[in-house]
N, C-alpha and C positions, 0 to 999 in steps of 0.2 A: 276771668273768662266771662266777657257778656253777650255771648251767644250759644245757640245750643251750635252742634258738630252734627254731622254726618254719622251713618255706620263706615263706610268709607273712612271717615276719618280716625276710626277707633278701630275697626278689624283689619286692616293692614298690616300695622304694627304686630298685632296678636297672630296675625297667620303667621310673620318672620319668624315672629321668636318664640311660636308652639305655646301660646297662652291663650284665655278664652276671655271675653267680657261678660261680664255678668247682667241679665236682660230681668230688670225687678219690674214686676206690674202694680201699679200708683194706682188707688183710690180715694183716696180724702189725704187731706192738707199731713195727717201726723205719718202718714206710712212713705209720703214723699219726702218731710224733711228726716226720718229713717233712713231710706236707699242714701238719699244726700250727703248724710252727717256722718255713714259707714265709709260712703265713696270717698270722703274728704280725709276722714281719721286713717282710713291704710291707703290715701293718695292714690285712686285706682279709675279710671278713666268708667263711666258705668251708663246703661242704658235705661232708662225708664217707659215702660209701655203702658198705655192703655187700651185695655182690651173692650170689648161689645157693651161689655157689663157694667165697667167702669164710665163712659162717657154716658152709656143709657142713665146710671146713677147719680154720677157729680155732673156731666150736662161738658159738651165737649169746651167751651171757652172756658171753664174752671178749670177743666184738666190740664190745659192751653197756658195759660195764666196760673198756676201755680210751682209746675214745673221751670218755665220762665223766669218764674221770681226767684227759685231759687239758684238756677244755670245761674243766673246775674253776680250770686254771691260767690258762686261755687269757684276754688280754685283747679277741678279736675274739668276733663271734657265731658259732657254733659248732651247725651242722644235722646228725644221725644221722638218715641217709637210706634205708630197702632199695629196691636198684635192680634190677627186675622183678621182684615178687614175683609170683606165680605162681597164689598161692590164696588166698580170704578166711581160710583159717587161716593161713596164714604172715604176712599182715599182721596176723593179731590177735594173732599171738604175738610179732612184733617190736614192736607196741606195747603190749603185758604186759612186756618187756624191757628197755623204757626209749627207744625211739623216738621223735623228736618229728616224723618223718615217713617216709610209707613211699609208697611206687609200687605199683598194682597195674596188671599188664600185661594187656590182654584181649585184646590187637591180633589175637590168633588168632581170636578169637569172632566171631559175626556181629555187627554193630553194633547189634542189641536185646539182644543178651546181653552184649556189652561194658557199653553202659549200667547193665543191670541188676546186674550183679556189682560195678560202679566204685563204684554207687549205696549200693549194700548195704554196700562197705567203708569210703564219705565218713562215710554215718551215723555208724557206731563210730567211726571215728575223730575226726571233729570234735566228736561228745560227749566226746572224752578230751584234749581239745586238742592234737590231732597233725595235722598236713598231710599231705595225698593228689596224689599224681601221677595220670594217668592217661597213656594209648595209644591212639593211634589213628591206623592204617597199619602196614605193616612195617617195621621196621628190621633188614635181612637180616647175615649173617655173609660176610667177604669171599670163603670158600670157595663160594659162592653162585653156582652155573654161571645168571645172571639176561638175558636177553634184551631187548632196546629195551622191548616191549610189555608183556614181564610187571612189567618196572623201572616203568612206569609205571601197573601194576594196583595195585603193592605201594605206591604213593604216598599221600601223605595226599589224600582228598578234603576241602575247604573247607567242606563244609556239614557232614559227617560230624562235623568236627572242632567247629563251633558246634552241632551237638546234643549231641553227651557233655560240652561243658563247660555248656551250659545245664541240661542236665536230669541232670545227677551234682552239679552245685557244686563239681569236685575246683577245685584250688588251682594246679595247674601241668598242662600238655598237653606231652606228648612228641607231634614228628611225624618222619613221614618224609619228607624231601626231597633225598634220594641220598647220605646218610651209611650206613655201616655198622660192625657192628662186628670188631673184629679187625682184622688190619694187611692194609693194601689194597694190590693190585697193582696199582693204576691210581690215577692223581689223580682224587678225589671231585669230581662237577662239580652241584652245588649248585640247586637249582631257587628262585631266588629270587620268583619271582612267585607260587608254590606258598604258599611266607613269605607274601608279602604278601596274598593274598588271604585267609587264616589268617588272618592278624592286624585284617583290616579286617571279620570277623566274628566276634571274641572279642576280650574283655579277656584273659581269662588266659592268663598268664605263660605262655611256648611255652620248649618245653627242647630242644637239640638233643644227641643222644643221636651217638656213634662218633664223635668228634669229633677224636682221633687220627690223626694223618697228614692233616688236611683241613687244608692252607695258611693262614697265620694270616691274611690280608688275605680270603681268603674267610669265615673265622671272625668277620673285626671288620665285614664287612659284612653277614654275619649278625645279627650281636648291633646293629647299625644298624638294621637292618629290625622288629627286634623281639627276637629271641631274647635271655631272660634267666637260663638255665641252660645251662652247656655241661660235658656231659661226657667224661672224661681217666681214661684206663685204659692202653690200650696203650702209649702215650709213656712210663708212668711206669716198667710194666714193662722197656722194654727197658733204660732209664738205669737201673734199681735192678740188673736180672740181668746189662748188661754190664758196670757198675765192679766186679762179683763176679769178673768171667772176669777183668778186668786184671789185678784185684790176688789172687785163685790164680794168675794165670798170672809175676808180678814176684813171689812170694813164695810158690813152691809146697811149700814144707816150714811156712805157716803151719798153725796147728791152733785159735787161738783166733778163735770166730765171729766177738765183737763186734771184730775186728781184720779181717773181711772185707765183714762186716753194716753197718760204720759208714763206711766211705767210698762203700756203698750207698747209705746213706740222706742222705749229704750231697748226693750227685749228684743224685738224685729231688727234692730240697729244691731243690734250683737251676730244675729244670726246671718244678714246681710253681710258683717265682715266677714264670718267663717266662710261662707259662700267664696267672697273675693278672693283669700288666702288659697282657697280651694284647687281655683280657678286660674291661680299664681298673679292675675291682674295687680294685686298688691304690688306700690312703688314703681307704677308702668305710668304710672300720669306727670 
């Protein structure tokens, strides 16, 4: 496989046959070849994003170029994803960079201005053959002091959601349906008929976005109901930054990284499969 793929090319197959791809977000060199070496060991087709934080961090041509170096090795299909971009430049410059799929998030905009901005980044980018996320609804941060009524402003409306996928043509629809992101103090409780009415007025592919700490039985009847992107940040984190405290903490006079960094990135690897399995993507590649 010496190229990356499309979402197109990997949620197709997963809308057929009621399965989800698993969307990991890459930061440094050891958490990519993780997503990579999970995706490869349960053969499972896998998306890698970079989010705001991560290319502000590692600098977007390293994001670009490591991903890449590894798609080249890899034998599954292999998606470089940016996860909310923010601005028609930021998507035109992650797909200057080598992107073969980028997100733009409008969810703040009113819903003529979401259209219109989604509209104007599918253009470019489906002439470059790149795939487009879009947004529509909130999806809030757990620090998020959110009340019954407002939780339920911040939701995705059904119709909302089949007009920006009609009249944008993106490729995949994030919504809101009581996931968020960051680690939540309370068990996520999932508005499945929100799902379903979504999906009984759009084909395209639905992503379910803060999917971290949301129960995997509620995650696999999620991905039942329709959802064929699920994404995985927080879980990955806290496995890559606790086996770091174990092992400074069972070997505090170490000094060599890759002897603290690599039993890091074995833990995350582990947790990335469970995810796949999850997700059924396993043996789909």
């Amino acid at each position: 496989m010496s190229k990356l793929v499309t979402l197109n090319e990997v949620l197709k197959d997963a809308q057929e046959k009621k399965y989800a791809v698993g969307a990991f977000n890459a930061n440094n060199m050891e958490i990519v070849q993780a997503i990579i070496e999970a995706a490869e060991e349960e053969k499972a087709p896998v998306i890698l994003q970079a989010s705001q934080g991560a290319i502000k961090y590692a600098g977007l041509d390293f994001i670009t170029s490591m991903v890449k170096t590894a798609a080249k090795k890899a034998t599954v299909p292999v998606v470089l994803h940016l996860d909310h971009g923010t601005s028609f430049e930021q998507c035109m410059a992650c797909i200057k960079s080598g992107f073969s799929s980028v997100m733009f998030d409008g969810s703040k905009l009113s819903l003529e201005d979401n259209i219109a901005m989604t509209k104007k980044v599918v253009e470019v980018a489906h002439a470059m053959g790149v795939s487009v996320e879009g947004e529509i609804g909130k999806i809030g941060g757990t620090e998020d002091d959110i009340h019954v009524d407002e939780r339920e402003a911040l939701m995705t409306n059904p119709e909302e959601a089949k007009r920006l996928a009609e009249e944008t043509g993106i490729d995949a629809l994030a919504i809101a349906i009581g996931t968020a992101h960051g680690v939540y103090k309370f068990e996520p409780k999932l508005d499945y008929d929100r799902l379903v009415a979504v999906r009984a007025l759009s084909d395209t592919p639905i992503v379910l976005h803060g999917s971290s700490g949301v129960p995997s039985e509620s995650v696999e009847k999620a991905i039942g109901l329709g959802i064929t992107k699920v994404n995985i940040d927080t879980n990955l984190r806290e496995a890559f930054v606790n086996r770091m405290r174990e092992v400074m903490a069972e070997k505090p006079k170490e000094i060599d990284p890759r002897k603290i960094l690599g039993p890091a990135r074995e833990m995350m690897k582990e947790v990335v499969k469970e995810k796949i399995r999850i997700f059924g993507s396993n043996g789909k590649a």
